[in-house]
GUGU-457667 format. One record per residue: chain; residue in three letters; x, y, z of N, C-alpha, C in turn; residue number from 1. Coordinates in steps of 0.1 Angstrom, whole numbers. Example, Ala and Ser with C-alpha at 12.3 -4.5 7.8 and 13.67 -1.06 7.14 Angstrom:
BEGIN
@unit->A | code->ALA | n_c1->132 | n_c2->-57 | n_c3->78 | ca_c1->123 | ca_c2->-45 | ca_c3->78 | c_c1->132 | c_c2->-33 | c_c3->78 | pos->1
@unit->A | code->SER | n_c1->128 | n_c2->-22 | n_c3->71 | ca_c1->137 | ca_c2->-11 | ca_c3->71 | c_c1->129 | c_c2->0 | c_c3->79 | pos->2
//
This chain:
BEGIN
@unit->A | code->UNK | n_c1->14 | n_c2->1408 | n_c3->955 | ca_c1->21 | ca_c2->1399 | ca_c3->946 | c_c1->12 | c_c2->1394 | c_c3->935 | pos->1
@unit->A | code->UNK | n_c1->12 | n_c2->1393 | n_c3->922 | ca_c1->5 | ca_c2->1388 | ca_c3->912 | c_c1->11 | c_c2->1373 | c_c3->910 | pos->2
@unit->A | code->UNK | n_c1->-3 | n_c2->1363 | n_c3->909 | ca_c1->-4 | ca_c2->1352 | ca_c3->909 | c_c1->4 | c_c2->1350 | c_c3->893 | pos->3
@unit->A | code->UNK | n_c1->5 | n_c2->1356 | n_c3->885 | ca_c1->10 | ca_c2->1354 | ca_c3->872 | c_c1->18 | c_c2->1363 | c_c3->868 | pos->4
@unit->A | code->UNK | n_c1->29 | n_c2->1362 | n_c3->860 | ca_c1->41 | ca_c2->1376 | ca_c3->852 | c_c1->30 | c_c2->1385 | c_c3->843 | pos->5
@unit->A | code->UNK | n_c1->34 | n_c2->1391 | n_c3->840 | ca_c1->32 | ca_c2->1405 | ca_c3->829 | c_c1->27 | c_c2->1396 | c_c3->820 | pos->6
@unit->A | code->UNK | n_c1->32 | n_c2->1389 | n_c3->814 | ca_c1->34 | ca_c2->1384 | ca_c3->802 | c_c1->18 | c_c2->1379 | c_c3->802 | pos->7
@unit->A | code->UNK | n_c1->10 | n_c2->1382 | n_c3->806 | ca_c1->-3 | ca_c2->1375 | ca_c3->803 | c_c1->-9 | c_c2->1391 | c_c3->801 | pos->8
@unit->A | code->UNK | n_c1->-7 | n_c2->1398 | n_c3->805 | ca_c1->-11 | ca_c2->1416 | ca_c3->805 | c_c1->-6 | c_c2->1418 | c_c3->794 | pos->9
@unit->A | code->UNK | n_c1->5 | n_c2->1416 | n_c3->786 | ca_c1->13 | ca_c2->1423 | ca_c3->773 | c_c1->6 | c_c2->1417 | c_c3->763 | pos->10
@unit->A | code->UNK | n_c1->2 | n_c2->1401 | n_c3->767 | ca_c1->-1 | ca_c2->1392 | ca_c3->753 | c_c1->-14 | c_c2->1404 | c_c3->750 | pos->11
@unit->A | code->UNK | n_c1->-23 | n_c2->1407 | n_c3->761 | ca_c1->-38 | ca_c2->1406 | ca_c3->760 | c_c1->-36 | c_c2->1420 | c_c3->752 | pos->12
@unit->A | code->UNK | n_c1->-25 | n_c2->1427 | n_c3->757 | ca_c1->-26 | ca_c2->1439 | ca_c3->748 | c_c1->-25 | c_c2->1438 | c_c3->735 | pos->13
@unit->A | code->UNK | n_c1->-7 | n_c2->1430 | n_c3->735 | ca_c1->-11 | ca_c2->1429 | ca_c3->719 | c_c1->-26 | c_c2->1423 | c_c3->707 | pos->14
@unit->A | code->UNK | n_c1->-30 | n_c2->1415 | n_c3->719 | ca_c1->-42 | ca_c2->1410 | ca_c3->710 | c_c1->-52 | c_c2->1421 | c_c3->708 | pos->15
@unit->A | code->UNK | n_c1->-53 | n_c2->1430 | n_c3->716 | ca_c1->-65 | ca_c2->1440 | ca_c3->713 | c_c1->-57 | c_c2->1451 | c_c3->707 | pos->16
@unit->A | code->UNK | n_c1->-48 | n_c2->1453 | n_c3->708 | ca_c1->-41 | ca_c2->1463 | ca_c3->695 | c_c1->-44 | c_c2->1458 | c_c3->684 | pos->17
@unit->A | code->UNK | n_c1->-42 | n_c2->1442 | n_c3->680 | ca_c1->-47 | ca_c2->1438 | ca_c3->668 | c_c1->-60 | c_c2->1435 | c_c3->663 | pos->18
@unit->A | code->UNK | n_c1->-64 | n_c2->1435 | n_c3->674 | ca_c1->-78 | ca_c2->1436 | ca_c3->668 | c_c1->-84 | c_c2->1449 | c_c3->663 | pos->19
@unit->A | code->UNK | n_c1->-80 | n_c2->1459 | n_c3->669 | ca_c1->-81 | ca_c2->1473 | ca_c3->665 | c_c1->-75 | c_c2->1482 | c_c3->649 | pos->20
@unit->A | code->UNK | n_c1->-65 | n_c2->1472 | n_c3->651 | ca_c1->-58 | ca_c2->1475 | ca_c3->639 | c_c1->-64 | c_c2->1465 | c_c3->623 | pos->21
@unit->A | code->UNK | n_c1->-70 | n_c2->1455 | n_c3->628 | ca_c1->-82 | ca_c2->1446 | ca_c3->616 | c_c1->-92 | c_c2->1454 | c_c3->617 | pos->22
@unit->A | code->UNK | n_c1->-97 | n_c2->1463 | n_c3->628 | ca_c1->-112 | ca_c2->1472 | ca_c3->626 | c_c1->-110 | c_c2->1484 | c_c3->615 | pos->23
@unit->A | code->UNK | n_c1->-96 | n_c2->1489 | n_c3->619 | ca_c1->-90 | ca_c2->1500 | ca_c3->614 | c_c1->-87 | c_c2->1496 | c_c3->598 | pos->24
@unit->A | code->UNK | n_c1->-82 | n_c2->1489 | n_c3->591 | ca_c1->-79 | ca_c2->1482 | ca_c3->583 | c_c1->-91 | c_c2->1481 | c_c3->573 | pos->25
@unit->A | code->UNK | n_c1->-103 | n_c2->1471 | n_c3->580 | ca_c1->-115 | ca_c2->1466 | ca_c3->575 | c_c1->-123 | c_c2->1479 | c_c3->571 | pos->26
@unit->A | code->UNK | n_c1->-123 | n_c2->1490 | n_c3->580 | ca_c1->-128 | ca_c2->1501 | ca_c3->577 | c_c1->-124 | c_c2->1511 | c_c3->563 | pos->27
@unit->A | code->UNK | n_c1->-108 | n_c2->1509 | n_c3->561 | ca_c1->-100 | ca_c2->1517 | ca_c3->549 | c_c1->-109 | c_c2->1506 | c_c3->540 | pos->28
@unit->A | code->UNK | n_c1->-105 | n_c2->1493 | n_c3->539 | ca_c1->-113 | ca_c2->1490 | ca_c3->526 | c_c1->-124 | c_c2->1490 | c_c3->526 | pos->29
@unit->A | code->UNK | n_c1->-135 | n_c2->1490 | n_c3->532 | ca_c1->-147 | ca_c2->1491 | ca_c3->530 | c_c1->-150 | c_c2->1502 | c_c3->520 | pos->30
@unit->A | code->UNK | n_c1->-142 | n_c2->1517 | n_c3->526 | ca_c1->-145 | ca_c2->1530 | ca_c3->522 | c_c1->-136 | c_c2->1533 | c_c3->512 | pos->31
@unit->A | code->UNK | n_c1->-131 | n_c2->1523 | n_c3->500 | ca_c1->-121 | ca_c2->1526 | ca_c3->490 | c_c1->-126 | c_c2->1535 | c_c3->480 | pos->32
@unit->A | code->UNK | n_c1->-141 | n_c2->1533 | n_c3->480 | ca_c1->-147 | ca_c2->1540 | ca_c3->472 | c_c1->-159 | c_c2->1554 | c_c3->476 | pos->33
@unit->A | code->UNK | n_c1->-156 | n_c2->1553 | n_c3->487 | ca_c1->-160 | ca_c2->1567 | ca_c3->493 | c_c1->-156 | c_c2->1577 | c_c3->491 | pos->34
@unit->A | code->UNK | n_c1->-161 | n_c2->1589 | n_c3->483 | ca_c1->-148 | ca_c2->1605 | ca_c3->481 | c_c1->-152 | c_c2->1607 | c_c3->493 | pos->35
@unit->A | code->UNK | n_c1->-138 | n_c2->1612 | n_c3->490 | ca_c1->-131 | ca_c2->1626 | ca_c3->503 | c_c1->-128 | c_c2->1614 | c_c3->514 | pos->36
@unit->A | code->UNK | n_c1->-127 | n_c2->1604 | n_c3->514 | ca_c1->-128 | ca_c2->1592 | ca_c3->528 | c_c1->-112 | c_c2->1594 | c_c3->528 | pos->37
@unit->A | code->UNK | n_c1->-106 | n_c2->1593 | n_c3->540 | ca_c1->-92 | ca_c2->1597 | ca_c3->539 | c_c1->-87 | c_c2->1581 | c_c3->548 | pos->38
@unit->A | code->UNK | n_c1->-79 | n_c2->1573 | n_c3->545 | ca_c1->-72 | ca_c2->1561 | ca_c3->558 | c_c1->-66 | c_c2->1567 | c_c3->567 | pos->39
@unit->A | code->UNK | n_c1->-71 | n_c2->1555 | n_c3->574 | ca_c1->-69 | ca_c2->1556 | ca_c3->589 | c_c1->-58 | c_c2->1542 | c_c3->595 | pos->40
@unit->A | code->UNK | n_c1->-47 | n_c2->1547 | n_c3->604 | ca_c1->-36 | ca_c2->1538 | ca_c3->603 | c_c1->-37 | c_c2->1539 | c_c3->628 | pos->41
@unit->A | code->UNK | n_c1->-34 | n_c2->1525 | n_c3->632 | ca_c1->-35 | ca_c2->1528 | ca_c3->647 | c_c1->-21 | c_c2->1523 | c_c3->646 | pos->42
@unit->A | code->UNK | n_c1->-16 | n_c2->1534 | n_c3->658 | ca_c1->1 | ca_c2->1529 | ca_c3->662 | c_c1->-1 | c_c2->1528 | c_c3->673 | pos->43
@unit->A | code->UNK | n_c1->11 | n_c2->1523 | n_c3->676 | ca_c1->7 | ca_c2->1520 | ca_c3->697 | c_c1->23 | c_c2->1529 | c_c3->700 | pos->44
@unit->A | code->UNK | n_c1->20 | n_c2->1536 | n_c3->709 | ca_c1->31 | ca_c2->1550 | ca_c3->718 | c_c1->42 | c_c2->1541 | c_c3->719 | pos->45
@unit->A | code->UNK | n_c1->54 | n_c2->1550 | n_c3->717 | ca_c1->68 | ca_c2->1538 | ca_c3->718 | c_c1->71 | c_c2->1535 | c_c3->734 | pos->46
@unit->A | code->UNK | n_c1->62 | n_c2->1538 | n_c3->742 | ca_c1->65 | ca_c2->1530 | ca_c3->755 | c_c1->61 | c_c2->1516 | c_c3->756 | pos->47
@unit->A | code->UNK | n_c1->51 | n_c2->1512 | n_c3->746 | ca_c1->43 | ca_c2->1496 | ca_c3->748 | c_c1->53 | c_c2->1489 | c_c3->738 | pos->48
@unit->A | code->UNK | n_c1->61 | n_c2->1500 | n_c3->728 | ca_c1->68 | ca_c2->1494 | ca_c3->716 | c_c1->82 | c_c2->1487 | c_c3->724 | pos->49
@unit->A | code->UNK | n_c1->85 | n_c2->1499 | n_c3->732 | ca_c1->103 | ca_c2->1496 | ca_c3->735 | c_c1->97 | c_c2->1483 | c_c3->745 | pos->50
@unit->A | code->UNK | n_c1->86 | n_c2->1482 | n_c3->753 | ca_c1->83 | ca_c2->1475 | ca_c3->762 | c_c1->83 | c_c2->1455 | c_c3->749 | pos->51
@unit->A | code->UNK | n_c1->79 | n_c2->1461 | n_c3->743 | ca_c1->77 | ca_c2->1447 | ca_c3->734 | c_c1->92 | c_c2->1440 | c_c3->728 | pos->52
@unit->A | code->UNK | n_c1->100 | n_c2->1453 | n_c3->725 | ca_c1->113 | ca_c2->1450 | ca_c3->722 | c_c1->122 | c_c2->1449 | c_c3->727 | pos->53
@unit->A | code->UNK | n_c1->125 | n_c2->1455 | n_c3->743 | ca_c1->136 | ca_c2->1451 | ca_c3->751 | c_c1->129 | c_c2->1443 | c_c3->761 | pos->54
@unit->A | code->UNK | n_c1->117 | n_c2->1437 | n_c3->764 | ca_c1->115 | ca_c2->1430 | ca_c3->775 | c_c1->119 | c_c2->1437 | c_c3->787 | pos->55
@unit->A | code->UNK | n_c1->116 | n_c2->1449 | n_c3->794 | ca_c1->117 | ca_c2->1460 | ca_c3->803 | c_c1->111 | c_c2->1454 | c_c3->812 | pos->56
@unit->A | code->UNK | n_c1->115 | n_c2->1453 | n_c3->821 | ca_c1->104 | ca_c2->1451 | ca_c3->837 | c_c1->107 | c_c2->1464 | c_c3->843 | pos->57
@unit->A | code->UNK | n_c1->98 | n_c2->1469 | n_c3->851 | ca_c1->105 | ca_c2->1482 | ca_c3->859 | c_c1->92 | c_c2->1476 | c_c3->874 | pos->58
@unit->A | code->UNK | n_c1->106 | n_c2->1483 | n_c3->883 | ca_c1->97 | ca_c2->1474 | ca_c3->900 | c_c1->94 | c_c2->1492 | c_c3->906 | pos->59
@unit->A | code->UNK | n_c1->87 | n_c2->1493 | n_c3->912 | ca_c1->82 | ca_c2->1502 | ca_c3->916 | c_c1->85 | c_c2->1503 | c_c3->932 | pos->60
@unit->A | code->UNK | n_c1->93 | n_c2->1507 | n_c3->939 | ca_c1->99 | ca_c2->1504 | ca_c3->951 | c_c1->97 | c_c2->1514 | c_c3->961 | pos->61
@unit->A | code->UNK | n_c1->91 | n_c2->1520 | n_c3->955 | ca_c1->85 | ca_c2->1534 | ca_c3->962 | c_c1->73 | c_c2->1541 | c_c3->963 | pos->62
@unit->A | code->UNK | n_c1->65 | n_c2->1540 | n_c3->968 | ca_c1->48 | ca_c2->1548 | ca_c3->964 | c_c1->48 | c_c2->1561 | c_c3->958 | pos->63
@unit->A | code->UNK | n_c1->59 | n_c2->1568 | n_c3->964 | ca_c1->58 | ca_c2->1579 | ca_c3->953 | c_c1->66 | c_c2->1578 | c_c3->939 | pos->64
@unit->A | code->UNK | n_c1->66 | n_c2->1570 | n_c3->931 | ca_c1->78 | ca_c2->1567 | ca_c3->918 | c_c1->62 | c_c2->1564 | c_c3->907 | pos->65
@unit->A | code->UNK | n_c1->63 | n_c2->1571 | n_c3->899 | ca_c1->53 | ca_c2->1571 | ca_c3->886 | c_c1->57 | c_c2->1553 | c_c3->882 | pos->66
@unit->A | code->UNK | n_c1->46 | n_c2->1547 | n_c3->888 | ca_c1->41 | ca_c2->1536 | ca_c3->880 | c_c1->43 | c_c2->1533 | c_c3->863 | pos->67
@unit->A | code->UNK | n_c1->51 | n_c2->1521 | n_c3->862 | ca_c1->55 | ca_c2->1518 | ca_c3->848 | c_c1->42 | c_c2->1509 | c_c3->846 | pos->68
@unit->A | code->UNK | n_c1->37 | n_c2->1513 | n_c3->826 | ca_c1->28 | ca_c2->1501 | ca_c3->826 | c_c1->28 | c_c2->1498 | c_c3->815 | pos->69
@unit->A | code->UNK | n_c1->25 | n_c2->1483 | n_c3->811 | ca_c1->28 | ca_c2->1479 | ca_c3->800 | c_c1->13 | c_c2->1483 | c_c3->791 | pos->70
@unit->A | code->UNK | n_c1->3 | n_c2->1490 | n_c3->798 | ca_c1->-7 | ca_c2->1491 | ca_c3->789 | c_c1->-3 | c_c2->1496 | c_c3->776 | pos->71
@unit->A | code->UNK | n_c1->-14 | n_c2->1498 | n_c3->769 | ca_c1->-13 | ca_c2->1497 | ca_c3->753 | c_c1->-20 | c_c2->1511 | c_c3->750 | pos->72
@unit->A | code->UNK | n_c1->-9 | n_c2->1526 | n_c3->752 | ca_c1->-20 | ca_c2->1532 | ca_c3->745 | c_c1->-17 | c_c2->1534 | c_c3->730 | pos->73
@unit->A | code->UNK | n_c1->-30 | n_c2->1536 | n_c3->727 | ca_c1->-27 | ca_c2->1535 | ca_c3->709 | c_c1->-37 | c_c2->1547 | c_c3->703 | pos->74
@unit->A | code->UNK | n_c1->-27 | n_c2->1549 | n_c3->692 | ca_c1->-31 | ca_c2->1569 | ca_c3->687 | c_c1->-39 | c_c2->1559 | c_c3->671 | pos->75
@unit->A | code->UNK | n_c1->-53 | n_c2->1566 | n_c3->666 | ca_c1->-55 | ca_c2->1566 | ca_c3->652 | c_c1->-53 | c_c2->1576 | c_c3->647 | pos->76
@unit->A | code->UNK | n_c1->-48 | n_c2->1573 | n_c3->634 | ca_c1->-44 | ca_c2->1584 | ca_c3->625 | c_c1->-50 | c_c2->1590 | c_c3->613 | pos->77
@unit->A | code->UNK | n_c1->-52 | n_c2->1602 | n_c3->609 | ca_c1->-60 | ca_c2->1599 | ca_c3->596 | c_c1->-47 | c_c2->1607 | c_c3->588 | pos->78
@unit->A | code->UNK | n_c1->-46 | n_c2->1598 | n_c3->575 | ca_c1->-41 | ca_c2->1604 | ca_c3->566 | c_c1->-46 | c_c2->1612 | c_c3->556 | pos->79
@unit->A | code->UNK | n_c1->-44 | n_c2->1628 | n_c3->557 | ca_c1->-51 | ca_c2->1638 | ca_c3->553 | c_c1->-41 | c_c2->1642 | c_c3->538 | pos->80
@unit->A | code->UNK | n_c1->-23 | n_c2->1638 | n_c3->541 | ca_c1->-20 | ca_c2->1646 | ca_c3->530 | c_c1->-19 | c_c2->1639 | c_c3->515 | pos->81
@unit->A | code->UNK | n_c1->-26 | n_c2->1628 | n_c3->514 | ca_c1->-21 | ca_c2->1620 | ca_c3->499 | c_c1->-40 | c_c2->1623 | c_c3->495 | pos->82
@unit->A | code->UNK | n_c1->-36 | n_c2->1619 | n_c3->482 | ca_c1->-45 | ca_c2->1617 | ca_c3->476 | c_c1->-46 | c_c2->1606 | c_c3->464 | pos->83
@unit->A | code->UNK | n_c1->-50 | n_c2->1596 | n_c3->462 | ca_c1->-50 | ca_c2->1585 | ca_c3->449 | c_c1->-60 | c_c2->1581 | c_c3->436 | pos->84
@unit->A | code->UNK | n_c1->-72 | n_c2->1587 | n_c3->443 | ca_c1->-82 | ca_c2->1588 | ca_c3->433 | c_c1->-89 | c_c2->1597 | c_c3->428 | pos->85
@unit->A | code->UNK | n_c1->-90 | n_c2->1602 | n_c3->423 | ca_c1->-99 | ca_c2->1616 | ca_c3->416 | c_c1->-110 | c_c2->1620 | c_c3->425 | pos->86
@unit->A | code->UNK | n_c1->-114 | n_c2->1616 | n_c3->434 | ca_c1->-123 | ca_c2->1614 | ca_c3->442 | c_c1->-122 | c_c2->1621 | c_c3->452 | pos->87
@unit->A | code->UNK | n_c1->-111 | n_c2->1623 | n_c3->452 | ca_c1->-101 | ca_c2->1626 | ca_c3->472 | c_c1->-99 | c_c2->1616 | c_c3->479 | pos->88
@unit->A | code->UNK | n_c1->-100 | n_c2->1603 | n_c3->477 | ca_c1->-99 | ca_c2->1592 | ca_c3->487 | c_c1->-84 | c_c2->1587 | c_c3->481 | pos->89
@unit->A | code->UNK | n_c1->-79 | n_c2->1584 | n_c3->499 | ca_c1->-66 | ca_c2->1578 | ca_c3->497 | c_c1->-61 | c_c2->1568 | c_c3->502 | pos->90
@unit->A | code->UNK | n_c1->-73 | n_c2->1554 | n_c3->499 | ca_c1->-73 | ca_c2->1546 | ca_c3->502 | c_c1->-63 | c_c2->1533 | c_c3->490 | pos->91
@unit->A | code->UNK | n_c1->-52 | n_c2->1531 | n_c3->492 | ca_c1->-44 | ca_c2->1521 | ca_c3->481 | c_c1->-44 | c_c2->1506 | c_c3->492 | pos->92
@unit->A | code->UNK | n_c1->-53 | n_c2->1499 | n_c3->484 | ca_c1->-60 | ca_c2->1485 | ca_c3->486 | c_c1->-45 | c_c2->1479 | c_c3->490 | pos->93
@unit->A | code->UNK | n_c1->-41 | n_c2->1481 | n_c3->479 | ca_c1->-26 | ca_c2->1472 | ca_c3->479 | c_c1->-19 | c_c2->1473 | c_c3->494 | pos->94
@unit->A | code->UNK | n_c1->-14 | n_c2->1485 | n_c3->495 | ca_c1->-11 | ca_c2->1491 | ca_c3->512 | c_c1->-22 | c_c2->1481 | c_c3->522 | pos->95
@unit->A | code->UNK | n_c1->-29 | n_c2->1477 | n_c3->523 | ca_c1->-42 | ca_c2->1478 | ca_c3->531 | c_c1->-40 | c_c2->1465 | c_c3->533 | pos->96
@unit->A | code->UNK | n_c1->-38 | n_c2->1458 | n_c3->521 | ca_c1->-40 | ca_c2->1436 | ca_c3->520 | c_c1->-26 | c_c2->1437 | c_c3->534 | pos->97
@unit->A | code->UNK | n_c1->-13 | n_c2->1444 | n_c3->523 | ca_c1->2 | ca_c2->1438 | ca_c3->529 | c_c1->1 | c_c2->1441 | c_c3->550 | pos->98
@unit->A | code->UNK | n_c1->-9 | n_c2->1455 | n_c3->549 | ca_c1->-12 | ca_c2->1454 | ca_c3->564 | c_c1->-17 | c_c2->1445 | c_c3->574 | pos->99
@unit->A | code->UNK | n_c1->-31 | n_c2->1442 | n_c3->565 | ca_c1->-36 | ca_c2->1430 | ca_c3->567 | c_c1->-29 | c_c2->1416 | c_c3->569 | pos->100
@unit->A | code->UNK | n_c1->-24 | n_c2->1410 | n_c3->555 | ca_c1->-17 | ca_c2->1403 | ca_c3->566 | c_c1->-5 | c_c2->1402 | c_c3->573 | pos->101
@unit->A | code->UNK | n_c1->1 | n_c2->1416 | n_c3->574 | ca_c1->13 | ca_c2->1415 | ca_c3->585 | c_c1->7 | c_c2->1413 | c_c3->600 | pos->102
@unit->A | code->UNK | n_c1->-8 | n_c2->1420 | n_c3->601 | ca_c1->-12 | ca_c2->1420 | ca_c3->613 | c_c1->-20 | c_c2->1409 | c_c3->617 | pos->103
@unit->A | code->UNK | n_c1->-21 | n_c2->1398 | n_c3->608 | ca_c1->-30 | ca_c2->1385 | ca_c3->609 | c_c1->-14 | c_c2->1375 | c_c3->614 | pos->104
@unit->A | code->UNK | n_c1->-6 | n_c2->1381 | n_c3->608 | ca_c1->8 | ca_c2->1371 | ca_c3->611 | c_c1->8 | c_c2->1377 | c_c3->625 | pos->105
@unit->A | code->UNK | n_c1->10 | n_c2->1391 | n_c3->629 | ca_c1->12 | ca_c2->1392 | ca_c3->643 | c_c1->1 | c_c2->1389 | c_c3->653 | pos->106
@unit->A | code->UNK | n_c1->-12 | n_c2->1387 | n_c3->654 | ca_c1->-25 | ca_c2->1381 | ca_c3->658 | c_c1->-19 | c_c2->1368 | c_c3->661 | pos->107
@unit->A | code->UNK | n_c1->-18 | n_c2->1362 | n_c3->651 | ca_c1->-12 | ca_c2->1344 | ca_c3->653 | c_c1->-2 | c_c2->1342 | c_c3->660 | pos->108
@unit->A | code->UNK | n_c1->3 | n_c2->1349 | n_c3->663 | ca_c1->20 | ca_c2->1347 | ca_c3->666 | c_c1->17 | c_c2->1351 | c_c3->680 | pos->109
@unit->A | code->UNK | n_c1->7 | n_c2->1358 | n_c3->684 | ca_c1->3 | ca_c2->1362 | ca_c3->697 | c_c1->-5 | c_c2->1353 | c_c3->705 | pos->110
@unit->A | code->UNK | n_c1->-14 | n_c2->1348 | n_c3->696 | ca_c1->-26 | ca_c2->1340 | ca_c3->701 | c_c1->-18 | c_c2->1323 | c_c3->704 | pos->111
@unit->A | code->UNK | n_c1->-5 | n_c2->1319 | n_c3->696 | ca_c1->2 | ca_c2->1307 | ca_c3->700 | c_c1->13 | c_c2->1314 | c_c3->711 | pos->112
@unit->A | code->UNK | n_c1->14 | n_c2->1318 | n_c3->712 | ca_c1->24 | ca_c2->1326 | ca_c3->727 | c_c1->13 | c_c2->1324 | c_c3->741 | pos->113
@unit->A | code->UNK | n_c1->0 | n_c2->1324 | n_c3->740 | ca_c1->-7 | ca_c2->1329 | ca_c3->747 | c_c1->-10 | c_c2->1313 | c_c3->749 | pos->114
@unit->A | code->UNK | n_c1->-16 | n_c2->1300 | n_c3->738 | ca_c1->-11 | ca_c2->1288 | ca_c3->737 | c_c1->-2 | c_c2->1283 | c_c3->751 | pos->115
@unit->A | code->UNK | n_c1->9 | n_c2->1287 | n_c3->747 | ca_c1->19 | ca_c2->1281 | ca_c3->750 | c_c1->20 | c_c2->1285 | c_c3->766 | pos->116
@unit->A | code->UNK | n_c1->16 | n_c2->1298 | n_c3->770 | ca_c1->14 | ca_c2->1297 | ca_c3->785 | c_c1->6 | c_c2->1289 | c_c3->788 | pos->117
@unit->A | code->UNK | n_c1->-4 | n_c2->1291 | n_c3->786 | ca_c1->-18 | ca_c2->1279 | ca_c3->790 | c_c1->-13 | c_c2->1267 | c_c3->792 | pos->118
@unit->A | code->UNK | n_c1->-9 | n_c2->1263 | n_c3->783 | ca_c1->1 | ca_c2->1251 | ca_c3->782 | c_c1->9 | c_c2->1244 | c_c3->794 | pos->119
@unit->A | code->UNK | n_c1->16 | n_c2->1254 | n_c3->795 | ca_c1->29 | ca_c2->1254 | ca_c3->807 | c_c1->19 | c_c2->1255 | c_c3->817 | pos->120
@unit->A | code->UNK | n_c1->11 | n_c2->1265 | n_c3->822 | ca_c1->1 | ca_c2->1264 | ca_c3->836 | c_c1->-5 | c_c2->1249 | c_c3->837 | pos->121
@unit->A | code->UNK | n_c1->-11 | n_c2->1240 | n_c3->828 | ca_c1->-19 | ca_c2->1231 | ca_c3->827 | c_c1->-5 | c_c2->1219 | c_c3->834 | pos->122
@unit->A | code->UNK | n_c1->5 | n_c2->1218 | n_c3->827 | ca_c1->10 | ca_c2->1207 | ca_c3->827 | c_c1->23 | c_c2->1212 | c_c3->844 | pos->123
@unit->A | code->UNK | n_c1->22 | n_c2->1223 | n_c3->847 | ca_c1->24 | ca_c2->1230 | ca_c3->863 | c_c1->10 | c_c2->1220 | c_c3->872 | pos->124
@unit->A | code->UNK | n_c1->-2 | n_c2->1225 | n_c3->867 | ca_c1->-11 | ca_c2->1219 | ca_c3->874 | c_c1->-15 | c_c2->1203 | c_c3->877 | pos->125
@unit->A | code->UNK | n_c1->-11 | n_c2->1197 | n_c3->863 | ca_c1->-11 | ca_c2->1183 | ca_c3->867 | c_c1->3 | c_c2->1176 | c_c3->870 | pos->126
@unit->A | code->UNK | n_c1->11 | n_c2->1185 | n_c3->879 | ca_c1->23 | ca_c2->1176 | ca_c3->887 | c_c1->29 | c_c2->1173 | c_c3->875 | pos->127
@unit->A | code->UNK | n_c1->31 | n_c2->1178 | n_c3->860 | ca_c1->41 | ca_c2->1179 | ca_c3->851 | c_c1->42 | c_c2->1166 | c_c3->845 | pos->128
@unit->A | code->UNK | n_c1->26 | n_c2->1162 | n_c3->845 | ca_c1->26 | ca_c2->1153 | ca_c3->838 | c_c1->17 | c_c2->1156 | c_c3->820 | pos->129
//
């Protein structure tokens, strides 16, 4: 029996998806001016996705039944077929900010979820005061 729900496993993923995806990010602009440097985009497998979007629990009631898990696996991608600069690099900055901060909003939005449990355990521990 786990002392705590999933929900502290899913947050931690999403946070290190996002951190992966600001490395991923930080990396395309760095190299905007690199030829031939092609972007690189990280997605996470639609089992962590549908897991994020229907709130799925699955119970495992059987030792022989393939284990459900909310881990995070996540594919990098390079994008080989565009091209935007004379250079061969297809790196468009613009693309790159609006990622950035969609994934700074999803970071925050994660990191106050994660808040808000702490939260709730603290005021569980002091008799709800």
């Amino acid at each position: 029996m786990s002392l705590f729900s999933t929900t502290f496993q899913t947050i931690e993923n999403g946070i290190s998806y996002a951190s992966q995806k600001q490395q991923t990010i930080a990396q395309n602009i760095a190299n905007v001016d690199t030829p031939n440097y092609k972007s690189k985009t990280v997605s996470r497998t639609s089992e962590f996705r549908d897991l994020l979007h229907n709130e799925l629990e699955a119970y495992q009631t059987d030792s022989k039944h393939i284990p459900f898990s909310s881990s995070s696996q996540r594919v990098i991608t390079q994008q080989r077929n565009t091209s935007y600069q004379a250079n061969g690099n297809n790196v468009d900055m613009d693309k790159e900010m609006a990622d950035m901060a969609e994934n700074q909003i999803y970071y925050e939005a994660l990191v106050d979820r994660l808040n808000g449990k702490f939260n709730s355990l603290q005021t569980v521990i002091r008799g709800g005061k």
